[in-house]
N, C-alpha and C positions, 0 to 999 in steps of 0.2 A: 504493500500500500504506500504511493506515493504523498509525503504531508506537503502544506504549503509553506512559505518562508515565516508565519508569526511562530506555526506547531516549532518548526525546526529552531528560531530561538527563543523559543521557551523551551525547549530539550535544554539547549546549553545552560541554563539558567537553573536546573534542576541536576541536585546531587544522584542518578541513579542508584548508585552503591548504597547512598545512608539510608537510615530510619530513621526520620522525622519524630518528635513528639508530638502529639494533638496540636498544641497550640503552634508549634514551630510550622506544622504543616500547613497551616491554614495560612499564617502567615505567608510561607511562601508562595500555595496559591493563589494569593490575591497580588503577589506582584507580580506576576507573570501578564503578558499583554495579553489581553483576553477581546475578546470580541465584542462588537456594538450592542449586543442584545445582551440582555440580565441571566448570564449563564447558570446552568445547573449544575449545583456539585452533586457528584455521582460520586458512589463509591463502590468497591470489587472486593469481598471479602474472600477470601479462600477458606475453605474448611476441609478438615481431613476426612470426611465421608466417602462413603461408595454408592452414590444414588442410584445406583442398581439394586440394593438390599433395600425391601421395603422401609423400615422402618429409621432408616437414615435418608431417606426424602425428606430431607428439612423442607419443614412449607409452616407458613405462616404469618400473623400478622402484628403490627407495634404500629403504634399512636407515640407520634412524634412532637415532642411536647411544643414545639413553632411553626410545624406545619411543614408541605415542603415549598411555600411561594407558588406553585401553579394550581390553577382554577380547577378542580378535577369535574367531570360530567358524568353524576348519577344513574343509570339505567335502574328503575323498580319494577318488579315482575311480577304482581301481585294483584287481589282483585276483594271489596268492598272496604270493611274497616281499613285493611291494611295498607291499601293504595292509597287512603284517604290519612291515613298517622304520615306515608310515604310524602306527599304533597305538602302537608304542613311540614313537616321537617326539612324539608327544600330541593327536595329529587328533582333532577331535570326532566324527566321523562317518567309518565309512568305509565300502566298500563296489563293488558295481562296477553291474550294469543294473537292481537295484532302484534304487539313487538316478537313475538316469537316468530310468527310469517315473516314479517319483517326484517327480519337476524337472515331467515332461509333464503332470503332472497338477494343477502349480502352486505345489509346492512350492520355497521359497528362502528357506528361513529359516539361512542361511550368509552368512557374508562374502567369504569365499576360497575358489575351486576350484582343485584342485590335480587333475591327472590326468599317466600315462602315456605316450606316444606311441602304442602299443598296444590305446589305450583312445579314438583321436579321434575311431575311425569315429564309435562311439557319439557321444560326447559332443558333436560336432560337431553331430547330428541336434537338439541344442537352444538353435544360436544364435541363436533366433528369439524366446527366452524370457531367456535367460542376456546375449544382446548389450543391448538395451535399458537392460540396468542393470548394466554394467559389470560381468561377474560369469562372462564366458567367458575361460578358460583361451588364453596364449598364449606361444610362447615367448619374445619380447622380454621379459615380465616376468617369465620362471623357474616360469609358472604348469604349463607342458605341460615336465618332467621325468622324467628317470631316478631323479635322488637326490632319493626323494621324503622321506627323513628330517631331509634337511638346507634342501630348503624348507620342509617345516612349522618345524621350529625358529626358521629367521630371519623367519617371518611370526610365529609369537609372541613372535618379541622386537623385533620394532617394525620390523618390511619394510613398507612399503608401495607400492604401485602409482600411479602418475599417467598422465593421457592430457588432451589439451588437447582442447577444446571446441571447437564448431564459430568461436566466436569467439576465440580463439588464448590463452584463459586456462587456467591449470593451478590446478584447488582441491584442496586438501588438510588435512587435520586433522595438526598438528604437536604435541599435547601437549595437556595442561591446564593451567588457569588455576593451579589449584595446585603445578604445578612449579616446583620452583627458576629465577631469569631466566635464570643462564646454561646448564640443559636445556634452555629452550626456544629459546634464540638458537643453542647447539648442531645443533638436532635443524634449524630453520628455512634454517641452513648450507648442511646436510647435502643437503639439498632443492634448493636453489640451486644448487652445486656438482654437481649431477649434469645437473640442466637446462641449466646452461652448456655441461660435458661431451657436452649430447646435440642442442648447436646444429647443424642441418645446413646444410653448404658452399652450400645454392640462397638461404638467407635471406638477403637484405639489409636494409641500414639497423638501427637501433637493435632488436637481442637482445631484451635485457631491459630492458620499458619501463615496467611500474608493478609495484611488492609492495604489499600491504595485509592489514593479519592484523586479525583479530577474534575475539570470544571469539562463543561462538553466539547470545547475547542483544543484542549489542553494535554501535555503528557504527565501522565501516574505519578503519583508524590506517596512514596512506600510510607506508614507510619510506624511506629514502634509501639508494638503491640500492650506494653507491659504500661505504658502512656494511658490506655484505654483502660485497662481489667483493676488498675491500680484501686 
């Protein structure tokens, strides 16, 4: 992959070899030349799992105690009270077997499905379109609920979902470049502290073995783990 001339000096500008502390890190993400729009810091955690063994499918969800800065867009899949708790709470969309036509026909212009228990039969018939991109409802992540007022809520104020990768990495978007350092050392915490919490007993050897945050124009800034767990 070829970068363009800012990536390439902001490589030179970045130590590869060290491990940053939390706060060092952030620091030197924000002075690297970053691009005209209010980037997202991303972050790459490594875990020593084997997502092939069920029950080291890390998947799950954490409520970021600043949010991550972008607007997220609700999908609700649900039908009398519950659509109507889903509207007051502030879903963008709500609805019950038109949005499911509607999915079949290709639409997913949403971030988050939220549905019912009541409602899987359906909703189930499109995880053939909604799996692929992370975008089917489950209950590890609070996604397939009763209290659908109170998951929309903590999805617009900064819940989000993680699930590791067929290579044992966990990505995720933890703020913007524009946040305050300690929102974002907060929010990247917050994320860690749940992924520890959701080590399972078959894993051996070293948990957590690499963090790396980046803004989305930008190259990886390794941190030092022991910065985090402290």
């Amino acid at each position: 992959m070829k970068h363009g001339k800012r990536y390439r000096e902001n490589l030179a500008n970045v130590d590869r070899l060290k491990d940053y502390k939390i706060e060092d890190s952030i620091v030197a993400l924000k002075k690297l030349n970053t691009a005209k729009f209010d980037e997202t810091v991303d972050i790459a955690v490594n875990l020593g799992v084997n997502p092939r063994i069920a029950d080291q499918m890390i998947r799950g969800a954490v409520s970021l105690p600043h949010g991550t800065g972008k607007e997220v867009k609700v999908l609700v899949i649900a039908k009398g009270e519950k659509a109507t708790e889903a509207e007051e709470a502030g879903a963008d969309f709500i609805g019950s077997d038109e949005y499911v036509t509607k999915i079949q026909e290709g639409w997913t212009d949403f971030d988050v499905l939220l549905t019912t228990p009541d409602m899987m039969a359906q909703v189930g018939r499109l995880g053939r379109i909604l799996g692929p991109r992370g975008l089917m409802p489950n209950p590890k992540t609070g996604t397939i609920t009763m209290d659908i007022a109170r998951a929309v809520k903590e999805i617009k104020a900064g819940k989000i979902e993680y699930r590791v990768d067929k290579n044992g990495i966990i990505h995720a978007g933890v703020g913007k470049i524009s946040f305050e350092d300690d929102k974002i050392i907060e929010n990247i915490k917050a994320l860690i502290d749940a992924l520890m919490r959701a080590r399972p007993s078959s894993a051996k050897g070293t948990y957590l073995k690499k963090v790396t945050i980046s803004s989305t124009m930008g190259p990886g800034i390794k941190i030092d783990k022991a910065s985090l767990i402290a």
